[in-house]
DRENDO-1510 file (C-alpha; in Angstrom, 1 decimal, always signed):
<recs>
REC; n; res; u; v; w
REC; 1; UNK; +5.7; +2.4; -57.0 .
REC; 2; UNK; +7.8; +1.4; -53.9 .
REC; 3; UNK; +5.4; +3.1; -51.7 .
REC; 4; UNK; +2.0; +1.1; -52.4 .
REC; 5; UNK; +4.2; -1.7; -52.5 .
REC; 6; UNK; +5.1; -1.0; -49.3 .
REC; 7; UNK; +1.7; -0.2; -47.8 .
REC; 8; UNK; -0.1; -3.1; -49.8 .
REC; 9; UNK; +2.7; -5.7; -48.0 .
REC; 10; UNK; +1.9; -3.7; -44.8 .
REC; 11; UNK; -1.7; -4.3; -44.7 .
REC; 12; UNK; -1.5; -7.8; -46.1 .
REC; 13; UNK; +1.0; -8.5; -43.1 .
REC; 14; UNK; -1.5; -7.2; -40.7 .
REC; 15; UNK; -4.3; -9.1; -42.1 .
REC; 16; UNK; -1.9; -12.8; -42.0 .
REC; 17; UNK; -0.9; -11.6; -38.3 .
REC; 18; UNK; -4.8; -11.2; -37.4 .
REC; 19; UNK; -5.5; -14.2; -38.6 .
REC; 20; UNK; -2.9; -16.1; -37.1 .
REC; 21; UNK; -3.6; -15.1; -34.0 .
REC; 22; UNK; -7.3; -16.0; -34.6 .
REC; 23; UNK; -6.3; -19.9; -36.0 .
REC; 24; UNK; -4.3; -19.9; -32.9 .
REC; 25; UNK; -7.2; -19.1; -30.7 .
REC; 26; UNK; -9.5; -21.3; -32.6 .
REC; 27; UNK; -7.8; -24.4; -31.8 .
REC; 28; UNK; -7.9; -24.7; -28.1 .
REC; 29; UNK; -11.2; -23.7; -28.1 .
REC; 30; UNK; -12.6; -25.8; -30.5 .
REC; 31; UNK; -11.0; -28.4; -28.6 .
REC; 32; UNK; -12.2; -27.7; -25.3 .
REC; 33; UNK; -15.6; -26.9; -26.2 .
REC; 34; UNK; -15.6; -30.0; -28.3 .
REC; 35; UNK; -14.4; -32.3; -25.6 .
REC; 36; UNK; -17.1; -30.5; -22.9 .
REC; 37; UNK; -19.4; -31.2; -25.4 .
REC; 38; UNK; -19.1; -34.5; -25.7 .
REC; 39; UNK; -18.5; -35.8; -22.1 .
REC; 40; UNK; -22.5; -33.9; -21.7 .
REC; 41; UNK; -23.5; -37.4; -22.7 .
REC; 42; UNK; -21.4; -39.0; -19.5 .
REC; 43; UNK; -22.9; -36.2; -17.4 .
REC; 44; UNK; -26.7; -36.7; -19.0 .
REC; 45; UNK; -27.0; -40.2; -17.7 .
REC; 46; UNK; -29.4; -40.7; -21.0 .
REC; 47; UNK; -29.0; -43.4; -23.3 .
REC; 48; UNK; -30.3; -44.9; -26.8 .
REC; 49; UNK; -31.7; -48.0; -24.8 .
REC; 50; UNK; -34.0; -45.8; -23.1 .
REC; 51; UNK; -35.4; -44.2; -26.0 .
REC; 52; UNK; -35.7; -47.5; -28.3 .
REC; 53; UNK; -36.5; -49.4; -25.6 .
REC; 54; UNK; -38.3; -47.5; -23.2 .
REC; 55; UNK; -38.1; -46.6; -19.2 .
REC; 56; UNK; -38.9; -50.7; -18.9 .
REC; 57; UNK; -35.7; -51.9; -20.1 .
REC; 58; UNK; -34.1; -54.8; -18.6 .
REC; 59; UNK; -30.2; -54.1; -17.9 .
REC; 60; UNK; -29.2; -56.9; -20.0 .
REC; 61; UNK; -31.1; -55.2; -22.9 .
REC; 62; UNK; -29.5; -51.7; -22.0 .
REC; 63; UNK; -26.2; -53.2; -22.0 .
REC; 64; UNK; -26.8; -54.9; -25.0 .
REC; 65; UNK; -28.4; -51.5; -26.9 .
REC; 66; UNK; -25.1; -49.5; -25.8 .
REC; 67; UNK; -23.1; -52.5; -26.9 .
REC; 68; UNK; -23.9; -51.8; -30.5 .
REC; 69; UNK; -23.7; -48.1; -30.5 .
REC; 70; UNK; -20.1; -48.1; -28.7 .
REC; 71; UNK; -21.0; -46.9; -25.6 .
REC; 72; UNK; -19.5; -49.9; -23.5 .
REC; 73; UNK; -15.9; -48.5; -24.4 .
REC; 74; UNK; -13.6; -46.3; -22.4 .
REC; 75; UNK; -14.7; -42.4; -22.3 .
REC; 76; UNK; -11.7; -41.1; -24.0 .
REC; 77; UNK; -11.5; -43.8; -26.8 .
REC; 78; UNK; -15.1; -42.8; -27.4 .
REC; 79; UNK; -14.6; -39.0; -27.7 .
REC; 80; UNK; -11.7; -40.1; -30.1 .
REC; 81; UNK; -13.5; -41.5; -32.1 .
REC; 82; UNK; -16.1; -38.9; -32.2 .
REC; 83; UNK; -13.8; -36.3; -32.7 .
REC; 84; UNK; -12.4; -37.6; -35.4 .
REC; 85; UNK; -15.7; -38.1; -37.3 .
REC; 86; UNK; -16.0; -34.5; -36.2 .
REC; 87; UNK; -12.7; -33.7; -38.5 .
REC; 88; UNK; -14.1; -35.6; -41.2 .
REC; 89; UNK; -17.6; -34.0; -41.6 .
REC; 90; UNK; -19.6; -37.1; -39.3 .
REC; 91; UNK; -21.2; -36.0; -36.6 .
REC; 92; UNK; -22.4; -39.0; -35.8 .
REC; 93; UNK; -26.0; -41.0; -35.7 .
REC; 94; UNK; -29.7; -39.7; -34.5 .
REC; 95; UNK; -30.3; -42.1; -31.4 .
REC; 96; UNK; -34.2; -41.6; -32.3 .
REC; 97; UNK; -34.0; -42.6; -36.3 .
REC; 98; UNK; -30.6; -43.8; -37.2 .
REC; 99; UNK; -30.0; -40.9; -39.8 .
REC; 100; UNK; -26.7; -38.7; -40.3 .
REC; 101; UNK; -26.9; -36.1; -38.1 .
REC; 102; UNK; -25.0; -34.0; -40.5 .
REC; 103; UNK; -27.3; -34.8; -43.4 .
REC; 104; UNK; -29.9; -33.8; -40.9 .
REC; 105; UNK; -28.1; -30.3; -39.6 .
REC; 106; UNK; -27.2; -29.5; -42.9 .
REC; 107; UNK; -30.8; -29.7; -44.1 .
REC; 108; UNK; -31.7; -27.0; -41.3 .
REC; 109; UNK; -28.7; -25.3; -41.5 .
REC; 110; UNK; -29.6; -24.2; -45.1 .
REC; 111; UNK; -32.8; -22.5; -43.9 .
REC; 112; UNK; -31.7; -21.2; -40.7 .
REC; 113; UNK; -28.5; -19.6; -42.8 .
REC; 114; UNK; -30.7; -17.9; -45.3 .
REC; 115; UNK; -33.0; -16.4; -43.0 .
REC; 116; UNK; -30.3; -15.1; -40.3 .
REC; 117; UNK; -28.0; -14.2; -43.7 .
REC; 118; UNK; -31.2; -11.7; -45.0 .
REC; 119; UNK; -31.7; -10.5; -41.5 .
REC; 120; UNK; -28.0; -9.3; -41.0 .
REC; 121; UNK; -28.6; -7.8; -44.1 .
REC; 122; UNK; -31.8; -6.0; -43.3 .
REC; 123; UNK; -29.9; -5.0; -39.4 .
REC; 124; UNK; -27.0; -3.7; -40.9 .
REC; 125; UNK; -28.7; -0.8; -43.8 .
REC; 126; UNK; -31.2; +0.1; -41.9 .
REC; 127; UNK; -29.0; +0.8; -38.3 .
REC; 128; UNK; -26.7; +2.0; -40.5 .
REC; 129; UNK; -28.7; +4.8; -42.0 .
REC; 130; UNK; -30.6; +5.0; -38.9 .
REC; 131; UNK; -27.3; +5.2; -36.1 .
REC; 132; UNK; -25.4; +7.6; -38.9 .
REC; 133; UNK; -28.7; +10.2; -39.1 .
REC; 134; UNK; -28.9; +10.1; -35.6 .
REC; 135; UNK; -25.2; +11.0; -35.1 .
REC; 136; UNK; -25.2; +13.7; -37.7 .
REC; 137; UNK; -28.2; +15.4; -36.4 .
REC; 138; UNK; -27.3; +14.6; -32.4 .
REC; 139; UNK; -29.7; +16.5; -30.1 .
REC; 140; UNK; -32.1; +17.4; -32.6 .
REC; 141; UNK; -35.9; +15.9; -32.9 .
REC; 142; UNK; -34.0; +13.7; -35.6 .
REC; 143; UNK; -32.2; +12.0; -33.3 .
REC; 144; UNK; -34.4; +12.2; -30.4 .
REC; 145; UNK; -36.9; +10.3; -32.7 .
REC; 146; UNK; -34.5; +7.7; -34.3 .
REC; 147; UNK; -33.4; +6.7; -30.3 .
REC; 148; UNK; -37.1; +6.4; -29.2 .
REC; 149; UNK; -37.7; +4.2; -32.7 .
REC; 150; UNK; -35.2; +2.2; -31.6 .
REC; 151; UNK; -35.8; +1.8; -28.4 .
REC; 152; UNK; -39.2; +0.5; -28.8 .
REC; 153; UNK; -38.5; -2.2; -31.3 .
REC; 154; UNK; -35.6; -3.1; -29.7 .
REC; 155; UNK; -37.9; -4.4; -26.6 .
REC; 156; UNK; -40.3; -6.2; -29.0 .
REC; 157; UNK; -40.3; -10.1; -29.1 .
REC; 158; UNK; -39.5; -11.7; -32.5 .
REC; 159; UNK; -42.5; -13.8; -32.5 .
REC; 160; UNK; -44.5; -11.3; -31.9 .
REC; 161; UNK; -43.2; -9.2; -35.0 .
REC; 162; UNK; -43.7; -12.1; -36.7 .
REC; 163; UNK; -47.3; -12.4; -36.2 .
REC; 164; UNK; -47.9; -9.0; -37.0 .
REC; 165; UNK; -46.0; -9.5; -40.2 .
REC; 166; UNK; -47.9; -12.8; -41.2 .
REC; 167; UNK; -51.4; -11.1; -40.5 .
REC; 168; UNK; -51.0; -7.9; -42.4 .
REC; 169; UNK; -48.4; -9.0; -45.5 .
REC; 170; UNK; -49.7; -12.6; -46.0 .
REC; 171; UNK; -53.1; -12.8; -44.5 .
REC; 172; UNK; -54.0; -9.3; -45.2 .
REC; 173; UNK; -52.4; -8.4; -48.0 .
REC; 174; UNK; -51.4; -11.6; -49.9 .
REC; 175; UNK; -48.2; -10.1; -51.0 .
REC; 176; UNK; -46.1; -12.7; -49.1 .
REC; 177; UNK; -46.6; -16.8; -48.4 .
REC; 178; UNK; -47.5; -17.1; -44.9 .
REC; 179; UNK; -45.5; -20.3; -44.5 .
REC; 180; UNK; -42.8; -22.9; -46.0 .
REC; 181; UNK; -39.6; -22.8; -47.6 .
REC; 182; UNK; -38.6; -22.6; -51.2 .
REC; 183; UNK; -34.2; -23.2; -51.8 .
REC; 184; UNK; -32.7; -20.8; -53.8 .
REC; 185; UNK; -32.3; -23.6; -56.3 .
REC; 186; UNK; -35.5; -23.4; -57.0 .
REC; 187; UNK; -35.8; -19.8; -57.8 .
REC; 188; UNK; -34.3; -16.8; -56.3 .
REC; 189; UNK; -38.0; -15.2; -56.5 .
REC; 190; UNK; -39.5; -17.6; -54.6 .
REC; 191; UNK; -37.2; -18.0; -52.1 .
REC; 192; UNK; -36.6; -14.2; -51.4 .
REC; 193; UNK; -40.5; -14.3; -50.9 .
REC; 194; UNK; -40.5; -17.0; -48.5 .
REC; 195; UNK; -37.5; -15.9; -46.1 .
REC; 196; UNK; -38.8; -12.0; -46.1 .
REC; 197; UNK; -40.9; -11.9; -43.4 .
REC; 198; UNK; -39.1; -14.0; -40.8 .
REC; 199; UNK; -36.1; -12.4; -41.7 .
REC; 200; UNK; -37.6; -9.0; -40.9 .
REC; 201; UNK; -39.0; -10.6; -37.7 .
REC; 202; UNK; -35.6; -11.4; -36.2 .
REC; 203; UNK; -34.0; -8.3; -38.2 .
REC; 204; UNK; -35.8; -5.6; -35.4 .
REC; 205; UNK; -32.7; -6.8; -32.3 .
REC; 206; UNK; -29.9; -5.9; -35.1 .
REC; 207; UNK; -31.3; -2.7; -36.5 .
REC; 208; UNK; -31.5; -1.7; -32.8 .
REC; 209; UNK; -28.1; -2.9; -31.6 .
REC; 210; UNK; -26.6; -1.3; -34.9 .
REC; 211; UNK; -27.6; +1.8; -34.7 .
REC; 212; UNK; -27.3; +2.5; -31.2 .
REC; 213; UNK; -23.6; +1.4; -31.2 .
REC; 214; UNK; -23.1; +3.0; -34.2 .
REC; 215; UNK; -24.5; +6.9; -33.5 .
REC; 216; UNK; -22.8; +6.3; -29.8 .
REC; 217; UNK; -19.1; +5.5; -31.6 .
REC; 218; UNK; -19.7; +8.2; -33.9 .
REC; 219; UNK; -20.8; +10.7; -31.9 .
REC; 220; UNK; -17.1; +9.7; -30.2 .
REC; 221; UNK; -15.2; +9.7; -32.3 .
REC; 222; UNK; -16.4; +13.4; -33.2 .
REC; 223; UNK; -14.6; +14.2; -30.1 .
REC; 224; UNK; -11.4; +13.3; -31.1 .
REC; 225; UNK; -8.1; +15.0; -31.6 .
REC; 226; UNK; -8.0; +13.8; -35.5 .
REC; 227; UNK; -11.1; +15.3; -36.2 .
REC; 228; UNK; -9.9; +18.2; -34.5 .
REC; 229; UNK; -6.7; +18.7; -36.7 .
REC; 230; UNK; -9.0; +17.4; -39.7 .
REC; 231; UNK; -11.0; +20.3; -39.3 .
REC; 232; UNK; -7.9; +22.6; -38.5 .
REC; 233; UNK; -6.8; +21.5; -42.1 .
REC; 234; UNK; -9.5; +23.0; -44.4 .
REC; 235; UNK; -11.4; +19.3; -44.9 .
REC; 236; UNK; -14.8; +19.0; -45.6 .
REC; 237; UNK; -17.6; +17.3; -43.9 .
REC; 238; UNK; -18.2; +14.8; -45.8 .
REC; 239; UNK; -14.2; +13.9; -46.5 .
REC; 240; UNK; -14.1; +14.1; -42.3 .
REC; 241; UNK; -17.1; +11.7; -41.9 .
REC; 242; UNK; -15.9; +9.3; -44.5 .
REC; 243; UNK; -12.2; +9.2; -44.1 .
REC; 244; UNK; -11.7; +10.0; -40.4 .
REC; 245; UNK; -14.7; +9.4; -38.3 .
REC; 246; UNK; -17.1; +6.8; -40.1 .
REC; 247; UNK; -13.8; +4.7; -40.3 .
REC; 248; UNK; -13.0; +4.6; -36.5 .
REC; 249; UNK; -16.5; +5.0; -35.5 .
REC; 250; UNK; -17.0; +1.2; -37.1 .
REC; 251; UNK; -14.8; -0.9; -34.8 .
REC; 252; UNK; -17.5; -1.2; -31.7 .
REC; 253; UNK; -20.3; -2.1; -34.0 .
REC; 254; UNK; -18.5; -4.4; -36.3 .
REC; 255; UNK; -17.6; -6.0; -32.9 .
REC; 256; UNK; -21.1; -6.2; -32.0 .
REC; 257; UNK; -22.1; -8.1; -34.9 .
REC; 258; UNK; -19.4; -10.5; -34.4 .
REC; 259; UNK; -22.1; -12.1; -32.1 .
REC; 260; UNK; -25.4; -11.5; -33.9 .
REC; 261; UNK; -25.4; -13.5; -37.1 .
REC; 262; UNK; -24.6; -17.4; -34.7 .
REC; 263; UNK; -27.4; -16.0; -32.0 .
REC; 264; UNK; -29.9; -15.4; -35.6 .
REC; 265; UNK; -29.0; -19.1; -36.5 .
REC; 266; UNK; -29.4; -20.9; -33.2 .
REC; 267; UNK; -32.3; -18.5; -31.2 .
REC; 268; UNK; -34.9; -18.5; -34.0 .
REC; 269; UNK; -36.7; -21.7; -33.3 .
REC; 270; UNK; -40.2; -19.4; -32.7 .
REC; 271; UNK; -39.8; -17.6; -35.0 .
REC; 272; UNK; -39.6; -21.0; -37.2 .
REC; 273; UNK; -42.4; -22.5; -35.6 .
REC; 274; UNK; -44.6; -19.3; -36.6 .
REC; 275; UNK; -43.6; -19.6; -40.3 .
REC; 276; UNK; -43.7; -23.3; -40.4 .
REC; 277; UNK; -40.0; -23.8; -41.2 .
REC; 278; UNK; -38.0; -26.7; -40.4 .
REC; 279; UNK; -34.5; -24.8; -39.8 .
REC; 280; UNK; -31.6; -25.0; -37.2 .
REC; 281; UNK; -32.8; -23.6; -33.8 .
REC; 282; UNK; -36.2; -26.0; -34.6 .
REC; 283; UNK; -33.9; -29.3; -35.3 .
REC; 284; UNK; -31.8; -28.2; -32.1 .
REC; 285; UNK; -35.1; -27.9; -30.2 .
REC; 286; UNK; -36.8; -30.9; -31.2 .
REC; 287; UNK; -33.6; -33.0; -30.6 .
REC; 288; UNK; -33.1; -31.5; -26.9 .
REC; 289; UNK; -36.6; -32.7; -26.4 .
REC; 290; UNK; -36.2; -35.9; -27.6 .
REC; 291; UNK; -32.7; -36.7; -25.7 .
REC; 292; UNK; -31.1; -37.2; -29.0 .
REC; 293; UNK; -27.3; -36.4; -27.2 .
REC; 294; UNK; -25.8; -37.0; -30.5 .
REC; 295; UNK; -27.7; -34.6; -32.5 .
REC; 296; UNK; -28.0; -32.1; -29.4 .
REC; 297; UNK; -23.5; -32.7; -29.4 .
REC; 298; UNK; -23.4; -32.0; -33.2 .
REC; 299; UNK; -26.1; -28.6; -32.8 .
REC; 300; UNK; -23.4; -27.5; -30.3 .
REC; 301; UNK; -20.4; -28.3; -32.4 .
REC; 302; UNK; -21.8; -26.3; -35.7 .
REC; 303; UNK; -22.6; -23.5; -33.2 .
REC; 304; UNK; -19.1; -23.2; -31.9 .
REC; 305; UNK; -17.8; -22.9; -35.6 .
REC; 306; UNK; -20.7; -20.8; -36.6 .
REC; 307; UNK; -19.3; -18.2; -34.2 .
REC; 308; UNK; -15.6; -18.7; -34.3 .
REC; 309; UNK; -15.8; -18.5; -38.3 .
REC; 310; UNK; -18.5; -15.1; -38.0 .
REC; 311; UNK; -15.9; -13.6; -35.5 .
REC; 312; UNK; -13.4; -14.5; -37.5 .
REC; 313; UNK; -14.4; -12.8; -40.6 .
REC; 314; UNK; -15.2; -9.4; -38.6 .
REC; 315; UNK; -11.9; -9.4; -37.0 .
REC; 316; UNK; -10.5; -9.4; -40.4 .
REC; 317; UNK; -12.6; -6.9; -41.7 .
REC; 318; UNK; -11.6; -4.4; -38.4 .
REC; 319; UNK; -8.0; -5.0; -39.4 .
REC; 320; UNK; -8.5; -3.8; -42.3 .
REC; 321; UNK; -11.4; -1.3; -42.1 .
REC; 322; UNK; -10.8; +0.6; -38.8 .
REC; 323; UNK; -7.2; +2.6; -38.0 .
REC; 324; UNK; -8.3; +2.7; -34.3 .
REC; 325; UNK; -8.1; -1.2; -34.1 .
REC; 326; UNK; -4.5; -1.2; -36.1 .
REC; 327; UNK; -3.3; +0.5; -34.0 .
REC; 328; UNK; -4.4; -1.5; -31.1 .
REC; 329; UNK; -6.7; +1.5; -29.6 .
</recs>
């Protein structure tokens, strides 16, 4: 009983140190990147008077427009301010309509999460089953022909794939809706219909990355002096795979994904546009466009946390998954 005891305290130790040292990371960067962000408004030049007002404005009118909005105070009592509404959930007010901007990222955020969610998903099996048959059946016509698969839909466009996928499954064959949104509220059916086909659109960059990173760690850590002495010892194959080389061969691509699932939320605003969804990467576009600096500063906070959570998350996961990264290999 001592001995589990021991291991389980072990392994629960190294998970509280990884994230400790994660938190710890976390916080200067958050405020860094929070305080850059915001000070983009200083270096913009734009202002709400010249949207509600126009290009025409009088001074006195600017001055009076940027009066009421609080932009007349001293930078640092301003980002303050911000920040602080930041900590609280507020990310401020749309310069182009008045509304929360959270109300309004949250609104995307749901779509753009369930899509990008799916498509991780969708990455993650398929490179899985496609990077681990290509490392167990290395220089065969297998793996020849799972690397030139790859390969080509690795270099094709998301949009692209998605208009392929609207013509044949929605136009063609009426087996998926072609455009909107249903929230899973609603009914898991429908909205498992309707985030399908984007989600396999931006799913062809993460099936690639996967199993390329994957059958290239593999195929490593086949090399290795473990599996060596694992073989040495009688073990199986499939014992070998599982507890020695799958195991160490994870740490690169878990590493990759730490990256993937913010870039599905924030690059898919095409893909969005082709299937008629209002989502993240859309709202971020439309508000770049429109010089809305306070919904532009709140995309870019969500963003940061978006990917200090995701890498968060896979950092734990290697702690605990992967010897190779306990032992700081």
């Amino acid at each position: 009983m001592t001995a589990p005891r021991s291991r389980t305290r072990h392994a629960l130790g190294r998970v509280l140190a990884a994230l400790g040292r994660s938190v710890a990371l976390f916080v200067p960067v958050f405020l860094v990147a929070t305080f850059v962000t915001f000070a983009l408004r200083s270096l913009s030049g734009l202002s709400p008077a010249r949207i509600q007002l126009g290009e025409e404005a009088t001074p006195a009118a600017v001055a009076r427009v940027e009066a009421e909005w609080g932009l007349d105070r001293p930078f640092l009592v301003q980002y303050g301010d911000w920040f602080n509404g930041v900590l609280h959930g507020h990310l401020g007010t749309s310069w182009t309509n008045g509304a929360d901007i959270s109300t309004l990222i949250g609104a995307g955020l749901g779509v753009s999460l369930s899509i990008a969610t799916f498509a991780l998903l969708i990455g993650i099996v398929v490179g899985f089953a496609l990077g681990t048959l290509a490392a167990l059946r290395r220089t065969t016509w297998i793996d020849r022909a799972v690397t030139g698969f790859v390969t080509v839909i690795s270099v094709m466009p998301a949009f692209v794939v998605g208009i392929v996928l609207v013509t044949v499954f929605a136009v063609g064959l009426h087996l998926f809706p072609s455009a909107g949104y249903v929230p899973a509220a609603q009914g898991v059916g429908p909205w498992l219909a309707h985030i399908t086909l984007p989600a396999l659109a931006l799913s062809f960059d993460v099936i690639a990355d996967v199993a390329r990173q994957l059958r290239t760690s593999l195929i490593a850590a086949y090399s290795e002096n473990y599996v060596t002495g694992a073989v040495v010892r009688g073990l199986g194959p499939r014992r070998i795979f599982f507890g020695h080389v799958l195991r160490n061969g994870l740490g690169p691509t878990l590493a990759t994904l730490g990256l993937k699932f913010p870039a599905l939320v924030g690059a898919s605003v095409v893909t969005e546009w082709i299937f008629g969804l209002q989502g993240f990467g859309r709202f971020a576009n439309d508000a770049a466009q429109a010089g809305d600096v306070p919904a532009v500063q709140g995309v870019l906070v969500v963003s940061i946390v978006l990917v200090v959570t995701f890498n968060l998350l896979v950092n734990l996961v290697l702690v605990r998954v992967t010897p190779a990264s306990q032992r700081g290999v």
